[in-house]
mmCIF file as gemmi writes it, N, C-alpha and C atoms, coordinates in Angstrom:
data_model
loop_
_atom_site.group_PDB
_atom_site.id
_atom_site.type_symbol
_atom_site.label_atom_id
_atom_site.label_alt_id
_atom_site.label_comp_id
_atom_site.label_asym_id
_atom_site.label_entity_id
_atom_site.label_seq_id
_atom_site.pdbx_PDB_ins_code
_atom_site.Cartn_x
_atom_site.Cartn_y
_atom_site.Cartn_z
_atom_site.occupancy
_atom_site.B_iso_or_equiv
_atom_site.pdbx_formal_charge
_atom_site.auth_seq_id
_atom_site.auth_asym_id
_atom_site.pdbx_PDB_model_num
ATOM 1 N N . UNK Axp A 1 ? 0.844 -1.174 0 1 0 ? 1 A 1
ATOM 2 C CA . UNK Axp A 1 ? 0 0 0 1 0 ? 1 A 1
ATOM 3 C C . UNK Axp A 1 ? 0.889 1.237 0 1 0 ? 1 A 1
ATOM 4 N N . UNK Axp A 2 ? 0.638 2.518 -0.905 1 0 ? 2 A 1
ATOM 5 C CA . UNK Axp A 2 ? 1.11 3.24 -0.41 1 0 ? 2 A 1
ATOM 6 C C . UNK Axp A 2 ? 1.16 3.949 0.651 1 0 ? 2 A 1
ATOM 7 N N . UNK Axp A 3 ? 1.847 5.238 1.054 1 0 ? 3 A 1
ATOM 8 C CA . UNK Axp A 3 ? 1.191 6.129 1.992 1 0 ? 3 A 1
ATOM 9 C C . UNK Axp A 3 ? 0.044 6.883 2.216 1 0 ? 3 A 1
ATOM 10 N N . UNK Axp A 4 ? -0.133 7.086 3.343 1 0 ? 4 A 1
ATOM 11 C CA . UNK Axp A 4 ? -1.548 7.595 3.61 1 0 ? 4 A 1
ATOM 12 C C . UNK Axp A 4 ? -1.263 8.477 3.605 1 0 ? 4 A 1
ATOM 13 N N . UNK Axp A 5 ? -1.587 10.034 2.783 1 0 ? 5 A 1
ATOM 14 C CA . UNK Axp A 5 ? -0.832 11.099 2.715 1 0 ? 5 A 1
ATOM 15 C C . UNK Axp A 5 ? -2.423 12.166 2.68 1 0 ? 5 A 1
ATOM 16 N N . UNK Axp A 6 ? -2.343 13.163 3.05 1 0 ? 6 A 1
ATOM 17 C CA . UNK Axp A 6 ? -3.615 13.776 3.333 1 0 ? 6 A 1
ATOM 18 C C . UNK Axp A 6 ? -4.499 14.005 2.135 1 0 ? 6 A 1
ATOM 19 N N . UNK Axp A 7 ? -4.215 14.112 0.521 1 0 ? 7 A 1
ATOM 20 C CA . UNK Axp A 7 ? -5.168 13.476 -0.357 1 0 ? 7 A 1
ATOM 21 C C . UNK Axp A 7 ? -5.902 12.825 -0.043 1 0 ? 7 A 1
ATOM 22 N N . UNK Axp A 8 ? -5.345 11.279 0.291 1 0 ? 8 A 1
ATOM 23 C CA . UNK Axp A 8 ? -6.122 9.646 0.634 1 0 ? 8 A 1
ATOM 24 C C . UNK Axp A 8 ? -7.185 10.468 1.823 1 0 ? 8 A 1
ATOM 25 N N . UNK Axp A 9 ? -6.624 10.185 2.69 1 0 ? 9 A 1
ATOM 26 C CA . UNK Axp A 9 ? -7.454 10.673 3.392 1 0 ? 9 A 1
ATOM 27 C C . UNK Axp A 9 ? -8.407 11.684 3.711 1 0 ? 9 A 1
ATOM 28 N N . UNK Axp A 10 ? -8.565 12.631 2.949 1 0 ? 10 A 1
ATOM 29 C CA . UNK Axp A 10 ? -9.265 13.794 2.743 1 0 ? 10 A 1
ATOM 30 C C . UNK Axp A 10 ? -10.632 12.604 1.688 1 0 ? 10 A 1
ATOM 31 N N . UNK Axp A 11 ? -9.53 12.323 0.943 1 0 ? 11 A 1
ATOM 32 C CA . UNK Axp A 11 ? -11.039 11.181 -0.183 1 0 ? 11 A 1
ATOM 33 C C . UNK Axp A 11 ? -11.473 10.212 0.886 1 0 ? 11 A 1
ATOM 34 N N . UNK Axp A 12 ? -10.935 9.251 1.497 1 0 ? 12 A 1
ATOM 35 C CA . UNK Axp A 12 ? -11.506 9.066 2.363 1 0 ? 12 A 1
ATOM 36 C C . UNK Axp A 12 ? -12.975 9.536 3.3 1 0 ? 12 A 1
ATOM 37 N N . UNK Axp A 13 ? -12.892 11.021 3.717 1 0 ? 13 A 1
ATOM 38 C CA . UNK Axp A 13 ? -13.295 11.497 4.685 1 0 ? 13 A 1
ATOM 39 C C . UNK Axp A 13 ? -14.707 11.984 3.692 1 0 ? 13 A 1
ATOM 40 N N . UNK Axp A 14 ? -13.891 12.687 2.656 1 0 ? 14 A 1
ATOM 41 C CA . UNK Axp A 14 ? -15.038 12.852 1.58 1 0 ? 14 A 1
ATOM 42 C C . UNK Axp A 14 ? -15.924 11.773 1.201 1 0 ? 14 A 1
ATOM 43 N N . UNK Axp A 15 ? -15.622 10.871 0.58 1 0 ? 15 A 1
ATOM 44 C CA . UNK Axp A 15 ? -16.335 9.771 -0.202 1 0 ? 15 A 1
ATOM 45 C C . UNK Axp A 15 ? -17.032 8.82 0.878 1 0 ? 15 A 1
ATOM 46 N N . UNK Axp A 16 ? -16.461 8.489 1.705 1 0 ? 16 A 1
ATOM 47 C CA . UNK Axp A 16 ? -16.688 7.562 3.016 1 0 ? 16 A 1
ATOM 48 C C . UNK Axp A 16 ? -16.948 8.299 3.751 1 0 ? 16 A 1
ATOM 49 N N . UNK Axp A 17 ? -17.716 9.186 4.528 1 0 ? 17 A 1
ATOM 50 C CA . UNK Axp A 17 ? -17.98 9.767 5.622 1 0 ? 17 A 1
ATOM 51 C C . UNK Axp A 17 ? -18.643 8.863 6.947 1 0 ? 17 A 1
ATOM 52 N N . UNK Axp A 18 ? -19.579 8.151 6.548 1 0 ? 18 A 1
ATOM 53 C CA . UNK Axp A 18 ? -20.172 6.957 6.904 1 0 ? 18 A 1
ATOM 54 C C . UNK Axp A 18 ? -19.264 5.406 7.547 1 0 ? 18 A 1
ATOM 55 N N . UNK Axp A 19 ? -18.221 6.024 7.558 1 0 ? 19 A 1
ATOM 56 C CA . UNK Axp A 19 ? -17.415 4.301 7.835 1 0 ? 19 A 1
ATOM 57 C C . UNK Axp A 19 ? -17.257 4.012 8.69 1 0 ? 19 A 1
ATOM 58 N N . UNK Axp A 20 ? -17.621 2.658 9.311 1 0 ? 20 A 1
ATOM 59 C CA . UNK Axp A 20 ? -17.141 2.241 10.985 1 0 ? 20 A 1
ATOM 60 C C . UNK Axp A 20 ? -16.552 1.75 11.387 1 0 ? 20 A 1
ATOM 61 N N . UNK Axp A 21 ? -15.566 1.234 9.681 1 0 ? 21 A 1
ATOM 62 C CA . UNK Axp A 21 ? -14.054 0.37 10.784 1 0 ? 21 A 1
ATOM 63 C C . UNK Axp A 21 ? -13.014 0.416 9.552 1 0 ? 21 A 1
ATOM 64 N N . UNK Axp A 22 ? -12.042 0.979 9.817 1 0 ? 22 A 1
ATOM 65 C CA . UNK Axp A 22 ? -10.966 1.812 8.824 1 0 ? 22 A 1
ATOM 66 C C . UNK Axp A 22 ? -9.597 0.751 9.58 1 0 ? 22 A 1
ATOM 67 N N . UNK Axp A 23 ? -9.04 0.166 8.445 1 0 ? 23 A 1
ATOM 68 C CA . UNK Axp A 23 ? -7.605 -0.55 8.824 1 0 ? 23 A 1
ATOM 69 C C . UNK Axp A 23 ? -6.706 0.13 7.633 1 0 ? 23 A 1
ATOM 70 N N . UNK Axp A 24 ? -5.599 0.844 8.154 1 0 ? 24 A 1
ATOM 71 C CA . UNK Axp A 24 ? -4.738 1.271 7.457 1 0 ? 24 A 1
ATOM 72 C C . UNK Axp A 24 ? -2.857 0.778 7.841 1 0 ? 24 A 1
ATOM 73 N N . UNK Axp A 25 ? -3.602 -0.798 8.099 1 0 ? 25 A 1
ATOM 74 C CA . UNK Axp A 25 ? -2.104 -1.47 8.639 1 0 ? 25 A 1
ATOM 75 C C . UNK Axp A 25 ? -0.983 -1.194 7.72 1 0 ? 25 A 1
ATOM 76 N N . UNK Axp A 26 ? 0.334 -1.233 8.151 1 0 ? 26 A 1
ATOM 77 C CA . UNK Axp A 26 ? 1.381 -1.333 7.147 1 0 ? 26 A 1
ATOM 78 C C . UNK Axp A 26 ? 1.836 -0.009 6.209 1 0 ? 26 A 1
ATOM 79 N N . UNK Axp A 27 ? 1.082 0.856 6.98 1 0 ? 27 A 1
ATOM 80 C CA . UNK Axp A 27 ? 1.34 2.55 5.895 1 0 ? 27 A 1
ATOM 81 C C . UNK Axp A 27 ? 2.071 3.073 6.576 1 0 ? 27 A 1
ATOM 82 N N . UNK Axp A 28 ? 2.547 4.501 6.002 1 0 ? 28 A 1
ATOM 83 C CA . UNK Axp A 28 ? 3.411 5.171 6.616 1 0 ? 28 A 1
ATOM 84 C C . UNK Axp A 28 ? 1.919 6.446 6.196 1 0 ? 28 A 1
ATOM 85 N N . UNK Axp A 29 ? 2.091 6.815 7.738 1 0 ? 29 A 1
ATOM 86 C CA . UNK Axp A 29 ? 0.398 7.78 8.281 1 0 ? 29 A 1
ATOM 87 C C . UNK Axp A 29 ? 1.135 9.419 8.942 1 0 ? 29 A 1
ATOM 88 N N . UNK Axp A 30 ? 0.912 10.233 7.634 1 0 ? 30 A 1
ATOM 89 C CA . UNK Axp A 30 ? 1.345 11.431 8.623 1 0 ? 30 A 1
ATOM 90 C C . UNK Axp A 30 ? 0.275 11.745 9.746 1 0 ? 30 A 1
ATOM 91 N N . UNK Axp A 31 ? 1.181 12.796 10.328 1 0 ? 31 A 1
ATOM 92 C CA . UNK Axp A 31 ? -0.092 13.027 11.854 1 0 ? 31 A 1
ATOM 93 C C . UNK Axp A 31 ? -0.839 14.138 10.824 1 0 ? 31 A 1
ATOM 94 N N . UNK Axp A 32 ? -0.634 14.73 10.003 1 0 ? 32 A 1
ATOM 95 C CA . UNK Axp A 32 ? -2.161 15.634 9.136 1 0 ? 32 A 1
ATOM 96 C C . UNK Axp A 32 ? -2.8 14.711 8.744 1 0 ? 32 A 1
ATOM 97 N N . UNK Axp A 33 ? -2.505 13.891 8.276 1 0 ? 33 A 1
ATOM 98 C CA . UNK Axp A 33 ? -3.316 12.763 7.646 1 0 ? 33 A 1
ATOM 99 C C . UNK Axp A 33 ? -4.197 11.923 8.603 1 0 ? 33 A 1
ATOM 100 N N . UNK Axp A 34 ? -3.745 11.592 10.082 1 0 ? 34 A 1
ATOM 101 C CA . UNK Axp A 34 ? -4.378 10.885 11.165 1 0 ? 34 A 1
ATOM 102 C C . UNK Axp A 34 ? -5.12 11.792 11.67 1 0 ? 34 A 1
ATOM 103 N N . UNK Axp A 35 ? -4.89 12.993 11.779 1 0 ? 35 A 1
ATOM 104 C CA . UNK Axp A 35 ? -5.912 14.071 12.106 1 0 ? 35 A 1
ATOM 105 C C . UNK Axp A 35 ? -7.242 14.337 11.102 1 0 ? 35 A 1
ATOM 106 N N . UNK Axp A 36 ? -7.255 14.301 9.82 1 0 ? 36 A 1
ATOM 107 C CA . UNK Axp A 36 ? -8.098 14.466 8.982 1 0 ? 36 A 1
ATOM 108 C C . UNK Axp A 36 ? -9.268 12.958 9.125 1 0 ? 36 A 1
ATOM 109 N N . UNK Axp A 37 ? -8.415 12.044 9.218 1 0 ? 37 A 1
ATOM 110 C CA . UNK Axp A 37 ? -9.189 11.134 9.464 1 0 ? 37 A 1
ATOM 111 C C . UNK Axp A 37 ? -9.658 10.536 10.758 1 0 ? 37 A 1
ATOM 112 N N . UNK Axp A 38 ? -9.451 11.36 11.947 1 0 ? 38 A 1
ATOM 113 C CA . UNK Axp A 38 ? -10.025 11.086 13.09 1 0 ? 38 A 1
ATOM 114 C C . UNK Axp A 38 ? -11.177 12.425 13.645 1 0 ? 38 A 1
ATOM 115 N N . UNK Axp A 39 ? -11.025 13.526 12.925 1 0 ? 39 A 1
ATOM 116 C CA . UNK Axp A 39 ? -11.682 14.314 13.23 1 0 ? 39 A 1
ATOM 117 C C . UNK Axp A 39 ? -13.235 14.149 11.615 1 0 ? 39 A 1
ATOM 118 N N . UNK Axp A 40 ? -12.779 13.927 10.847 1 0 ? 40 A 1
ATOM 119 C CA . UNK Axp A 40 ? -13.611 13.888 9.644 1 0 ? 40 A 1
ATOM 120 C C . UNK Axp A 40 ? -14.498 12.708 9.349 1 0 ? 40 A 1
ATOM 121 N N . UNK Axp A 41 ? -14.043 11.628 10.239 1 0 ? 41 A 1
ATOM 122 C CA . UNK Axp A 41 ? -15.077 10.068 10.11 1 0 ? 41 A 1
ATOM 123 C C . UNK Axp A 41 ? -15.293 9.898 11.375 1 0 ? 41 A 1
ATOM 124 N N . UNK Axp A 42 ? -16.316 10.428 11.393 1 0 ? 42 A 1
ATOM 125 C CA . UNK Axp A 42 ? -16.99 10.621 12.925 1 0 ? 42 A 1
ATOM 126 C C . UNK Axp A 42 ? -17.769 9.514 13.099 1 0 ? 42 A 1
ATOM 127 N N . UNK Axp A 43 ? -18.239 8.639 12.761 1 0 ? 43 A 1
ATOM 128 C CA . UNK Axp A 43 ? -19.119 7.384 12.495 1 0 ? 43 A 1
ATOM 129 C C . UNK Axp A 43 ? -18.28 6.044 12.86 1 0 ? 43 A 1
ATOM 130 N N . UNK Axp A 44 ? -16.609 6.32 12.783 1 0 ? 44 A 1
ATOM 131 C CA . UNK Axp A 44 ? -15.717 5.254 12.892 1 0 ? 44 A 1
ATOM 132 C C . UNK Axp A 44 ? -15.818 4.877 14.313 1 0 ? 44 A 1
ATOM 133 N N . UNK Axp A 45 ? -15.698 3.334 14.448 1 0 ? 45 A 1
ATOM 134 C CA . UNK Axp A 45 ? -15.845 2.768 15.494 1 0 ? 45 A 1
ATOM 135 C C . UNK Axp A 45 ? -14.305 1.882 15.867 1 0 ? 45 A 1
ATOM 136 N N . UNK Axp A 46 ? -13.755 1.636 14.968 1 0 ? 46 A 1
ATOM 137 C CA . UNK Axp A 46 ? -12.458 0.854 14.705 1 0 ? 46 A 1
ATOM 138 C C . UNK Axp A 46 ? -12.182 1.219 13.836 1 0 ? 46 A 1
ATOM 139 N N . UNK Axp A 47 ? -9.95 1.901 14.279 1 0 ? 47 A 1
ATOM 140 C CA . UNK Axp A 47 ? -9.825 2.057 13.57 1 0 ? 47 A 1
ATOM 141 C C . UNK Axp A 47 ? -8.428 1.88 13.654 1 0 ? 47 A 1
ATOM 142 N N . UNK Axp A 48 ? -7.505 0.599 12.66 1 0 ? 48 A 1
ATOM 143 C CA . UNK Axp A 48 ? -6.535 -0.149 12.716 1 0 ? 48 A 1
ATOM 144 C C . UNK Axp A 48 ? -5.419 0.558 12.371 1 0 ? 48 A 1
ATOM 145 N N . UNK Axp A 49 ? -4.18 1.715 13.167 1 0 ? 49 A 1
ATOM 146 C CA . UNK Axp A 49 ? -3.585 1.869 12.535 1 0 ? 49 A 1
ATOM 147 C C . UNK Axp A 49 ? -2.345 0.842 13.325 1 0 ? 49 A 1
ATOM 148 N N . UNK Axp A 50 ? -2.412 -0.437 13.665 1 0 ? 50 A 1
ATOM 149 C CA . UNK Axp A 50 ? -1.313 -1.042 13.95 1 0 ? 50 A 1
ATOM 150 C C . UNK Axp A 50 ? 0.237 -1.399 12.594 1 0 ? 50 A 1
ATOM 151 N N . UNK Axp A 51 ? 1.309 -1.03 13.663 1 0 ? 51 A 1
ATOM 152 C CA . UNK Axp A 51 ? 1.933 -1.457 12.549 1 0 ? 51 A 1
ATOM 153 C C . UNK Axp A 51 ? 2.345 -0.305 11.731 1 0 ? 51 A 1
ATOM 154 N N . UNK Axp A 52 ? 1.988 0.693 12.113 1 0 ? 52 A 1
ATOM 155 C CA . UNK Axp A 52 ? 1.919 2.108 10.689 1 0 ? 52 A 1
ATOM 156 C C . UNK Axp A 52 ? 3.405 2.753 11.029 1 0 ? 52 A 1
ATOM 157 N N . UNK Axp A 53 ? 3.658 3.662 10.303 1 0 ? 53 A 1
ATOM 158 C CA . UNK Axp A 53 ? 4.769 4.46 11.033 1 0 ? 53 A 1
ATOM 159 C C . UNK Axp A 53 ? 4.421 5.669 10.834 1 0 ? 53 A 1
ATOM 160 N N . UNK Axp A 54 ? 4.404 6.704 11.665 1 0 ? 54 A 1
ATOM 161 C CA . UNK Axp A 54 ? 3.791 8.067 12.017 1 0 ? 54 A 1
ATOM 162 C C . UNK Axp A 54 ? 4.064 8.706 12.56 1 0 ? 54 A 1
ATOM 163 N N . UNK Axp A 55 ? 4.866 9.606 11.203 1 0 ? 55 A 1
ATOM 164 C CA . UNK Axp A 55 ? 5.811 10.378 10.807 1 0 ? 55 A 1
ATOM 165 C C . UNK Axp A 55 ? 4.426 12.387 10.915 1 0 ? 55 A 1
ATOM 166 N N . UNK Axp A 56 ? 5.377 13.235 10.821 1 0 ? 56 A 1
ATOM 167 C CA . UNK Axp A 56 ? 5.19 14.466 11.182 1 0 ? 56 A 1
ATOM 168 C C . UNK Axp A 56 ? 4.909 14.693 9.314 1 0 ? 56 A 1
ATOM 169 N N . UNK Axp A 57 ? 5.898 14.745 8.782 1 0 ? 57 A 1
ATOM 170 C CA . UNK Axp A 57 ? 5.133 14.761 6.793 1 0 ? 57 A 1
ATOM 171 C C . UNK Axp A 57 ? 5.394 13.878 5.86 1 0 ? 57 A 1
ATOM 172 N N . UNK Axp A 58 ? 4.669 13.241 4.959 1 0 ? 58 A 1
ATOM 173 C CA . UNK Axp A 58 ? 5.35 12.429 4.186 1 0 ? 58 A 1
ATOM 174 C C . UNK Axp A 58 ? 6.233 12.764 2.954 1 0 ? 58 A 1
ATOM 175 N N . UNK Axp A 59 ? 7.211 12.328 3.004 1 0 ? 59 A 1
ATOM 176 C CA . UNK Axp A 59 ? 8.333 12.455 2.12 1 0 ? 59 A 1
ATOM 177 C C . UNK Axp A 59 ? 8.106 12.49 0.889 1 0 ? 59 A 1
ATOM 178 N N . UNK Axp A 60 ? 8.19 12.725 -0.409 1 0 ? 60 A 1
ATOM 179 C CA . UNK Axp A 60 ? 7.795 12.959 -1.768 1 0 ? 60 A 1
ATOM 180 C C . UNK Axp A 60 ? 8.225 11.376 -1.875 1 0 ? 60 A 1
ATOM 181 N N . UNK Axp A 61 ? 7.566 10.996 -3.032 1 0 ? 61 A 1
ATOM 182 C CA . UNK Axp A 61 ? 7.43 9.703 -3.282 1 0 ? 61 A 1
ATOM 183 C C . UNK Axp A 61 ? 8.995 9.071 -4.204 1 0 ? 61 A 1
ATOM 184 N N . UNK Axp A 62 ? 9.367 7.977 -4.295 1 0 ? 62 A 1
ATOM 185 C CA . UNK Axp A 62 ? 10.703 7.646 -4.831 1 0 ? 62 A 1
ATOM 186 C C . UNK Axp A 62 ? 11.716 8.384 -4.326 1 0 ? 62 A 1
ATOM 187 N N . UNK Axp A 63 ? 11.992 8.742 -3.107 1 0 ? 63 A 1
ATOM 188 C CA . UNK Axp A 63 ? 12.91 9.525 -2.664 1 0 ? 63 A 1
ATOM 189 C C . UNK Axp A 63 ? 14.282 8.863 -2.152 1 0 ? 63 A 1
ATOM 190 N N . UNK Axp A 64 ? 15.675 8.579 -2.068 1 0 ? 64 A 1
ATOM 191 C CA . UNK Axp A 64 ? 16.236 8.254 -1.026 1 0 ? 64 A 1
ATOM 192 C C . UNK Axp A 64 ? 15.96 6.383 -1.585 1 0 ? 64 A 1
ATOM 193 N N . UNK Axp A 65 ? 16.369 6.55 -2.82 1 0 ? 65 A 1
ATOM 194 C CA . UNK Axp A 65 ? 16.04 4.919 -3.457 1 0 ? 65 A 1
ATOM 195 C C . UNK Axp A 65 ? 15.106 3.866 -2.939 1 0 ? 65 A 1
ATOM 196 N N . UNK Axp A 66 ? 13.572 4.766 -2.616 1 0 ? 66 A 1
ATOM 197 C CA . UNK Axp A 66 ? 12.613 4.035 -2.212 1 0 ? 66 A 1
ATOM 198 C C . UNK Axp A 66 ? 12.82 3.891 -0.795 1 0 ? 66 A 1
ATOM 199 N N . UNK Axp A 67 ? 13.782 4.27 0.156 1 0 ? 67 A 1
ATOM 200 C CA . UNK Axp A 67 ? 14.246 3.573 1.807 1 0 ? 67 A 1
ATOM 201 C C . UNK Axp A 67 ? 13.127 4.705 2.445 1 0 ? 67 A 1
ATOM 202 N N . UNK Axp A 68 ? 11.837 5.535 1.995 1 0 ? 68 A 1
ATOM 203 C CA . UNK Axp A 68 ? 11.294 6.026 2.847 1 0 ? 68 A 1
ATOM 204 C C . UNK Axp A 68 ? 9.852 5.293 3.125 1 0 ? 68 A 1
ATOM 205 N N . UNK Axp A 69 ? 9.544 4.125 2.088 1 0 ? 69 A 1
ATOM 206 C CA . UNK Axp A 69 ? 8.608 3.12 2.194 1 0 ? 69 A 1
ATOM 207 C C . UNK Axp A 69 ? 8.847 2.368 3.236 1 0 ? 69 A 1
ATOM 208 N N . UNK Axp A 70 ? 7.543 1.866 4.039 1 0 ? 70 A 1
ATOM 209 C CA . UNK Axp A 70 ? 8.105 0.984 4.88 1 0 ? 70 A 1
ATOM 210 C C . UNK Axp A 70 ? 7.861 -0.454 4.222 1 0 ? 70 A 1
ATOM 211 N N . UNK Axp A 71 ? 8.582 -1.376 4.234 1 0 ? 71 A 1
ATOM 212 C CA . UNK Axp A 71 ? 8.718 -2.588 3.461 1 0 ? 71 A 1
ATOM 213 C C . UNK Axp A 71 ? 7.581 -3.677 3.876 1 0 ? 71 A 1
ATOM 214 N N . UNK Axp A 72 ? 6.264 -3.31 4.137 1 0 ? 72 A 1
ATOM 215 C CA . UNK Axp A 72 ? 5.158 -3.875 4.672 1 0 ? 72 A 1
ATOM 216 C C . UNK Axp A 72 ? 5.173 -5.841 4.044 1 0 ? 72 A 1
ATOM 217 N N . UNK Axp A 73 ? 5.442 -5.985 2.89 1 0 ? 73 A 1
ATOM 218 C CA . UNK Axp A 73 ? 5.9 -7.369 3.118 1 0 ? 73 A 1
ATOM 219 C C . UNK Axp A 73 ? 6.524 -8.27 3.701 1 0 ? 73 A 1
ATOM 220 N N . UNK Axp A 74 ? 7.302 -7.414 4.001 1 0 ? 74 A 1
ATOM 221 C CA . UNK Axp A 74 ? 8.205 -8.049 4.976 1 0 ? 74 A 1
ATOM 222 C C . UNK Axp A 74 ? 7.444 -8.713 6.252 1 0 ? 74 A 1
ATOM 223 N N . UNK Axp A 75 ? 6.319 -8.12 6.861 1 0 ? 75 A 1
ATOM 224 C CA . UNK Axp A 75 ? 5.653 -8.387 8.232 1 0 ? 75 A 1
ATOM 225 C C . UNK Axp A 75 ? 4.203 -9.142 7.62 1 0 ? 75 A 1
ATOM 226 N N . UNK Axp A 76 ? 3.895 -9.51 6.515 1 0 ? 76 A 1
ATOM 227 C CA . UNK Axp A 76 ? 2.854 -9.541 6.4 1 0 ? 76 A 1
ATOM 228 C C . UNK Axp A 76 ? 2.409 -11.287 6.988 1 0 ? 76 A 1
ATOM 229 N N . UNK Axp A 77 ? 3.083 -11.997 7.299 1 0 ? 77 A 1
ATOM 230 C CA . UNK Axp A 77 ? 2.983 -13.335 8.83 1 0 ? 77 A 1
ATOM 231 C C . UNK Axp A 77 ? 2.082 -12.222 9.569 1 0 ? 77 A 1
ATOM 232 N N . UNK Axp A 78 ? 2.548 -11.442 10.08 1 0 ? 78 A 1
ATOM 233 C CA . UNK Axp A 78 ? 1.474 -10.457 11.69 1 0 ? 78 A 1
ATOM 234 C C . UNK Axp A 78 ? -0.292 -10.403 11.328 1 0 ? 78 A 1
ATOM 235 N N . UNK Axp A 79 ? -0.297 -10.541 9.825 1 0 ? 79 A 1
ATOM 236 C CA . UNK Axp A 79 ? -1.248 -10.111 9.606 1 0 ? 79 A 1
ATOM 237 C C . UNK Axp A 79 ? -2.605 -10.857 10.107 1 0 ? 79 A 1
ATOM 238 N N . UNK Axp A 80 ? -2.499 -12.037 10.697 1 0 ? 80 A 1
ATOM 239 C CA . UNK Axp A 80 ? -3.978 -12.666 11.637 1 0 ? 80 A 1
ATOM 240 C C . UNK Axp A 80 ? -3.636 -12.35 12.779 1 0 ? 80 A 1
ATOM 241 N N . UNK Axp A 81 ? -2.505 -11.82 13.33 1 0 ? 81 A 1
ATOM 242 C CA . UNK Axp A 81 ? -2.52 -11.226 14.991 1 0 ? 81 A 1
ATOM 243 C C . UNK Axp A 81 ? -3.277 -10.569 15.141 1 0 ? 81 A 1
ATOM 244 N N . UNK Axp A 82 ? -3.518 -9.584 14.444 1 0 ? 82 A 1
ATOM 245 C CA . UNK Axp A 82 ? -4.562 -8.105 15.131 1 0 ? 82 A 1
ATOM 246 C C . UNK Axp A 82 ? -5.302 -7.457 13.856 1 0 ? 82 A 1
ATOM 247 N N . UNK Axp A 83 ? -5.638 -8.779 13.108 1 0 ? 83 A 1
ATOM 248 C CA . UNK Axp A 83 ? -7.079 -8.083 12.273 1 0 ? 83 A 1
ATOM 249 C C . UNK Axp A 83 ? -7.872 -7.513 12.717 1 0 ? 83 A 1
ATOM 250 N N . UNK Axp A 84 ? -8.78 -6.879 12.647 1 0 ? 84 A 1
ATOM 251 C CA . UNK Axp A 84 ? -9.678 -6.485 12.908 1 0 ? 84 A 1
ATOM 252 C C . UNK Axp A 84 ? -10.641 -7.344 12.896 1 0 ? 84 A 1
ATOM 253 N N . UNK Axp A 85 ? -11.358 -8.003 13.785 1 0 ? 85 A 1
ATOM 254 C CA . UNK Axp A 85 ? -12.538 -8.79 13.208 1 0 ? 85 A 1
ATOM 255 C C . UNK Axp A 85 ? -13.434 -8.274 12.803 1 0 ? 85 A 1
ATOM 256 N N . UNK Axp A 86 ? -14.837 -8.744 12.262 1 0 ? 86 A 1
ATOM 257 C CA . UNK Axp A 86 ? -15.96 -7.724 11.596 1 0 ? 86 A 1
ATOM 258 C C . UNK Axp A 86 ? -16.714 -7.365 13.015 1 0 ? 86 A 1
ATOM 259 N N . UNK Axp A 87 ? -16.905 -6.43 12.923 1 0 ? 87 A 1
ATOM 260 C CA . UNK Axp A 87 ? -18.219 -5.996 14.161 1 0 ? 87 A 1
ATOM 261 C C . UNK Axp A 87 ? -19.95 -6.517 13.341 1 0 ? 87 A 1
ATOM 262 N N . UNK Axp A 88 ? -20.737 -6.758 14.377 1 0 ? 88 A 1
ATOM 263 C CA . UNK Axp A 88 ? -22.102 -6.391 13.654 1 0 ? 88 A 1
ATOM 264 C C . UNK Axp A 88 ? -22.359 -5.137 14.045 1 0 ? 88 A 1
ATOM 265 N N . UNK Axp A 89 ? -22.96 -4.645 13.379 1 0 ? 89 A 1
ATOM 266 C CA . UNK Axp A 89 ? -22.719 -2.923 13.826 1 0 ? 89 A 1
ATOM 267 C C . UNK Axp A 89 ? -24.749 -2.195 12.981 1 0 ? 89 A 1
């Protein structure tokens, strides 16, 4: 996945206003970006950012021979530790 960079999340907040369980495992999440989406999806009930790294801005993309991605394959075994299960909601 890429980063969650305040675009995504602004579409997010826009398009989805309504959502009640948001997993954004394995991203790299600025704090504008975690702010837009904790103040703007007010309806969210769960919301997965385990695993993320969350950083102050995100770095322009291909920067620094790709080393500002976090290599989310690498961990992806973790991924039945702390799914999210479905709520009935």
């Amino acid at each position: 996945m890429t980063p969650c960079d305040i675009v995504f999340a602004s579409a997010l907040v826009s398009f989805l206003p309504n959502l009640k369980v948001l997993s954004v495992r394995y991203t790299q999440l600025s704090k504008p970006s975690l702010v837009i989406l904790l103040e703007g999806l007010r309806n969210v009930k769960v919301l997965n950012i385990s695993q993320c790294i969350i950083i102050e801005y995100l770095y322009p993309p291909h920067t620094q021979n790709d080393e500002g991605f976090m290599r989310w394959y690498k961990y992806a075994y973790l991924w039945k530790v702390d799914e999210v299960k479905s709520i009935a909601i």
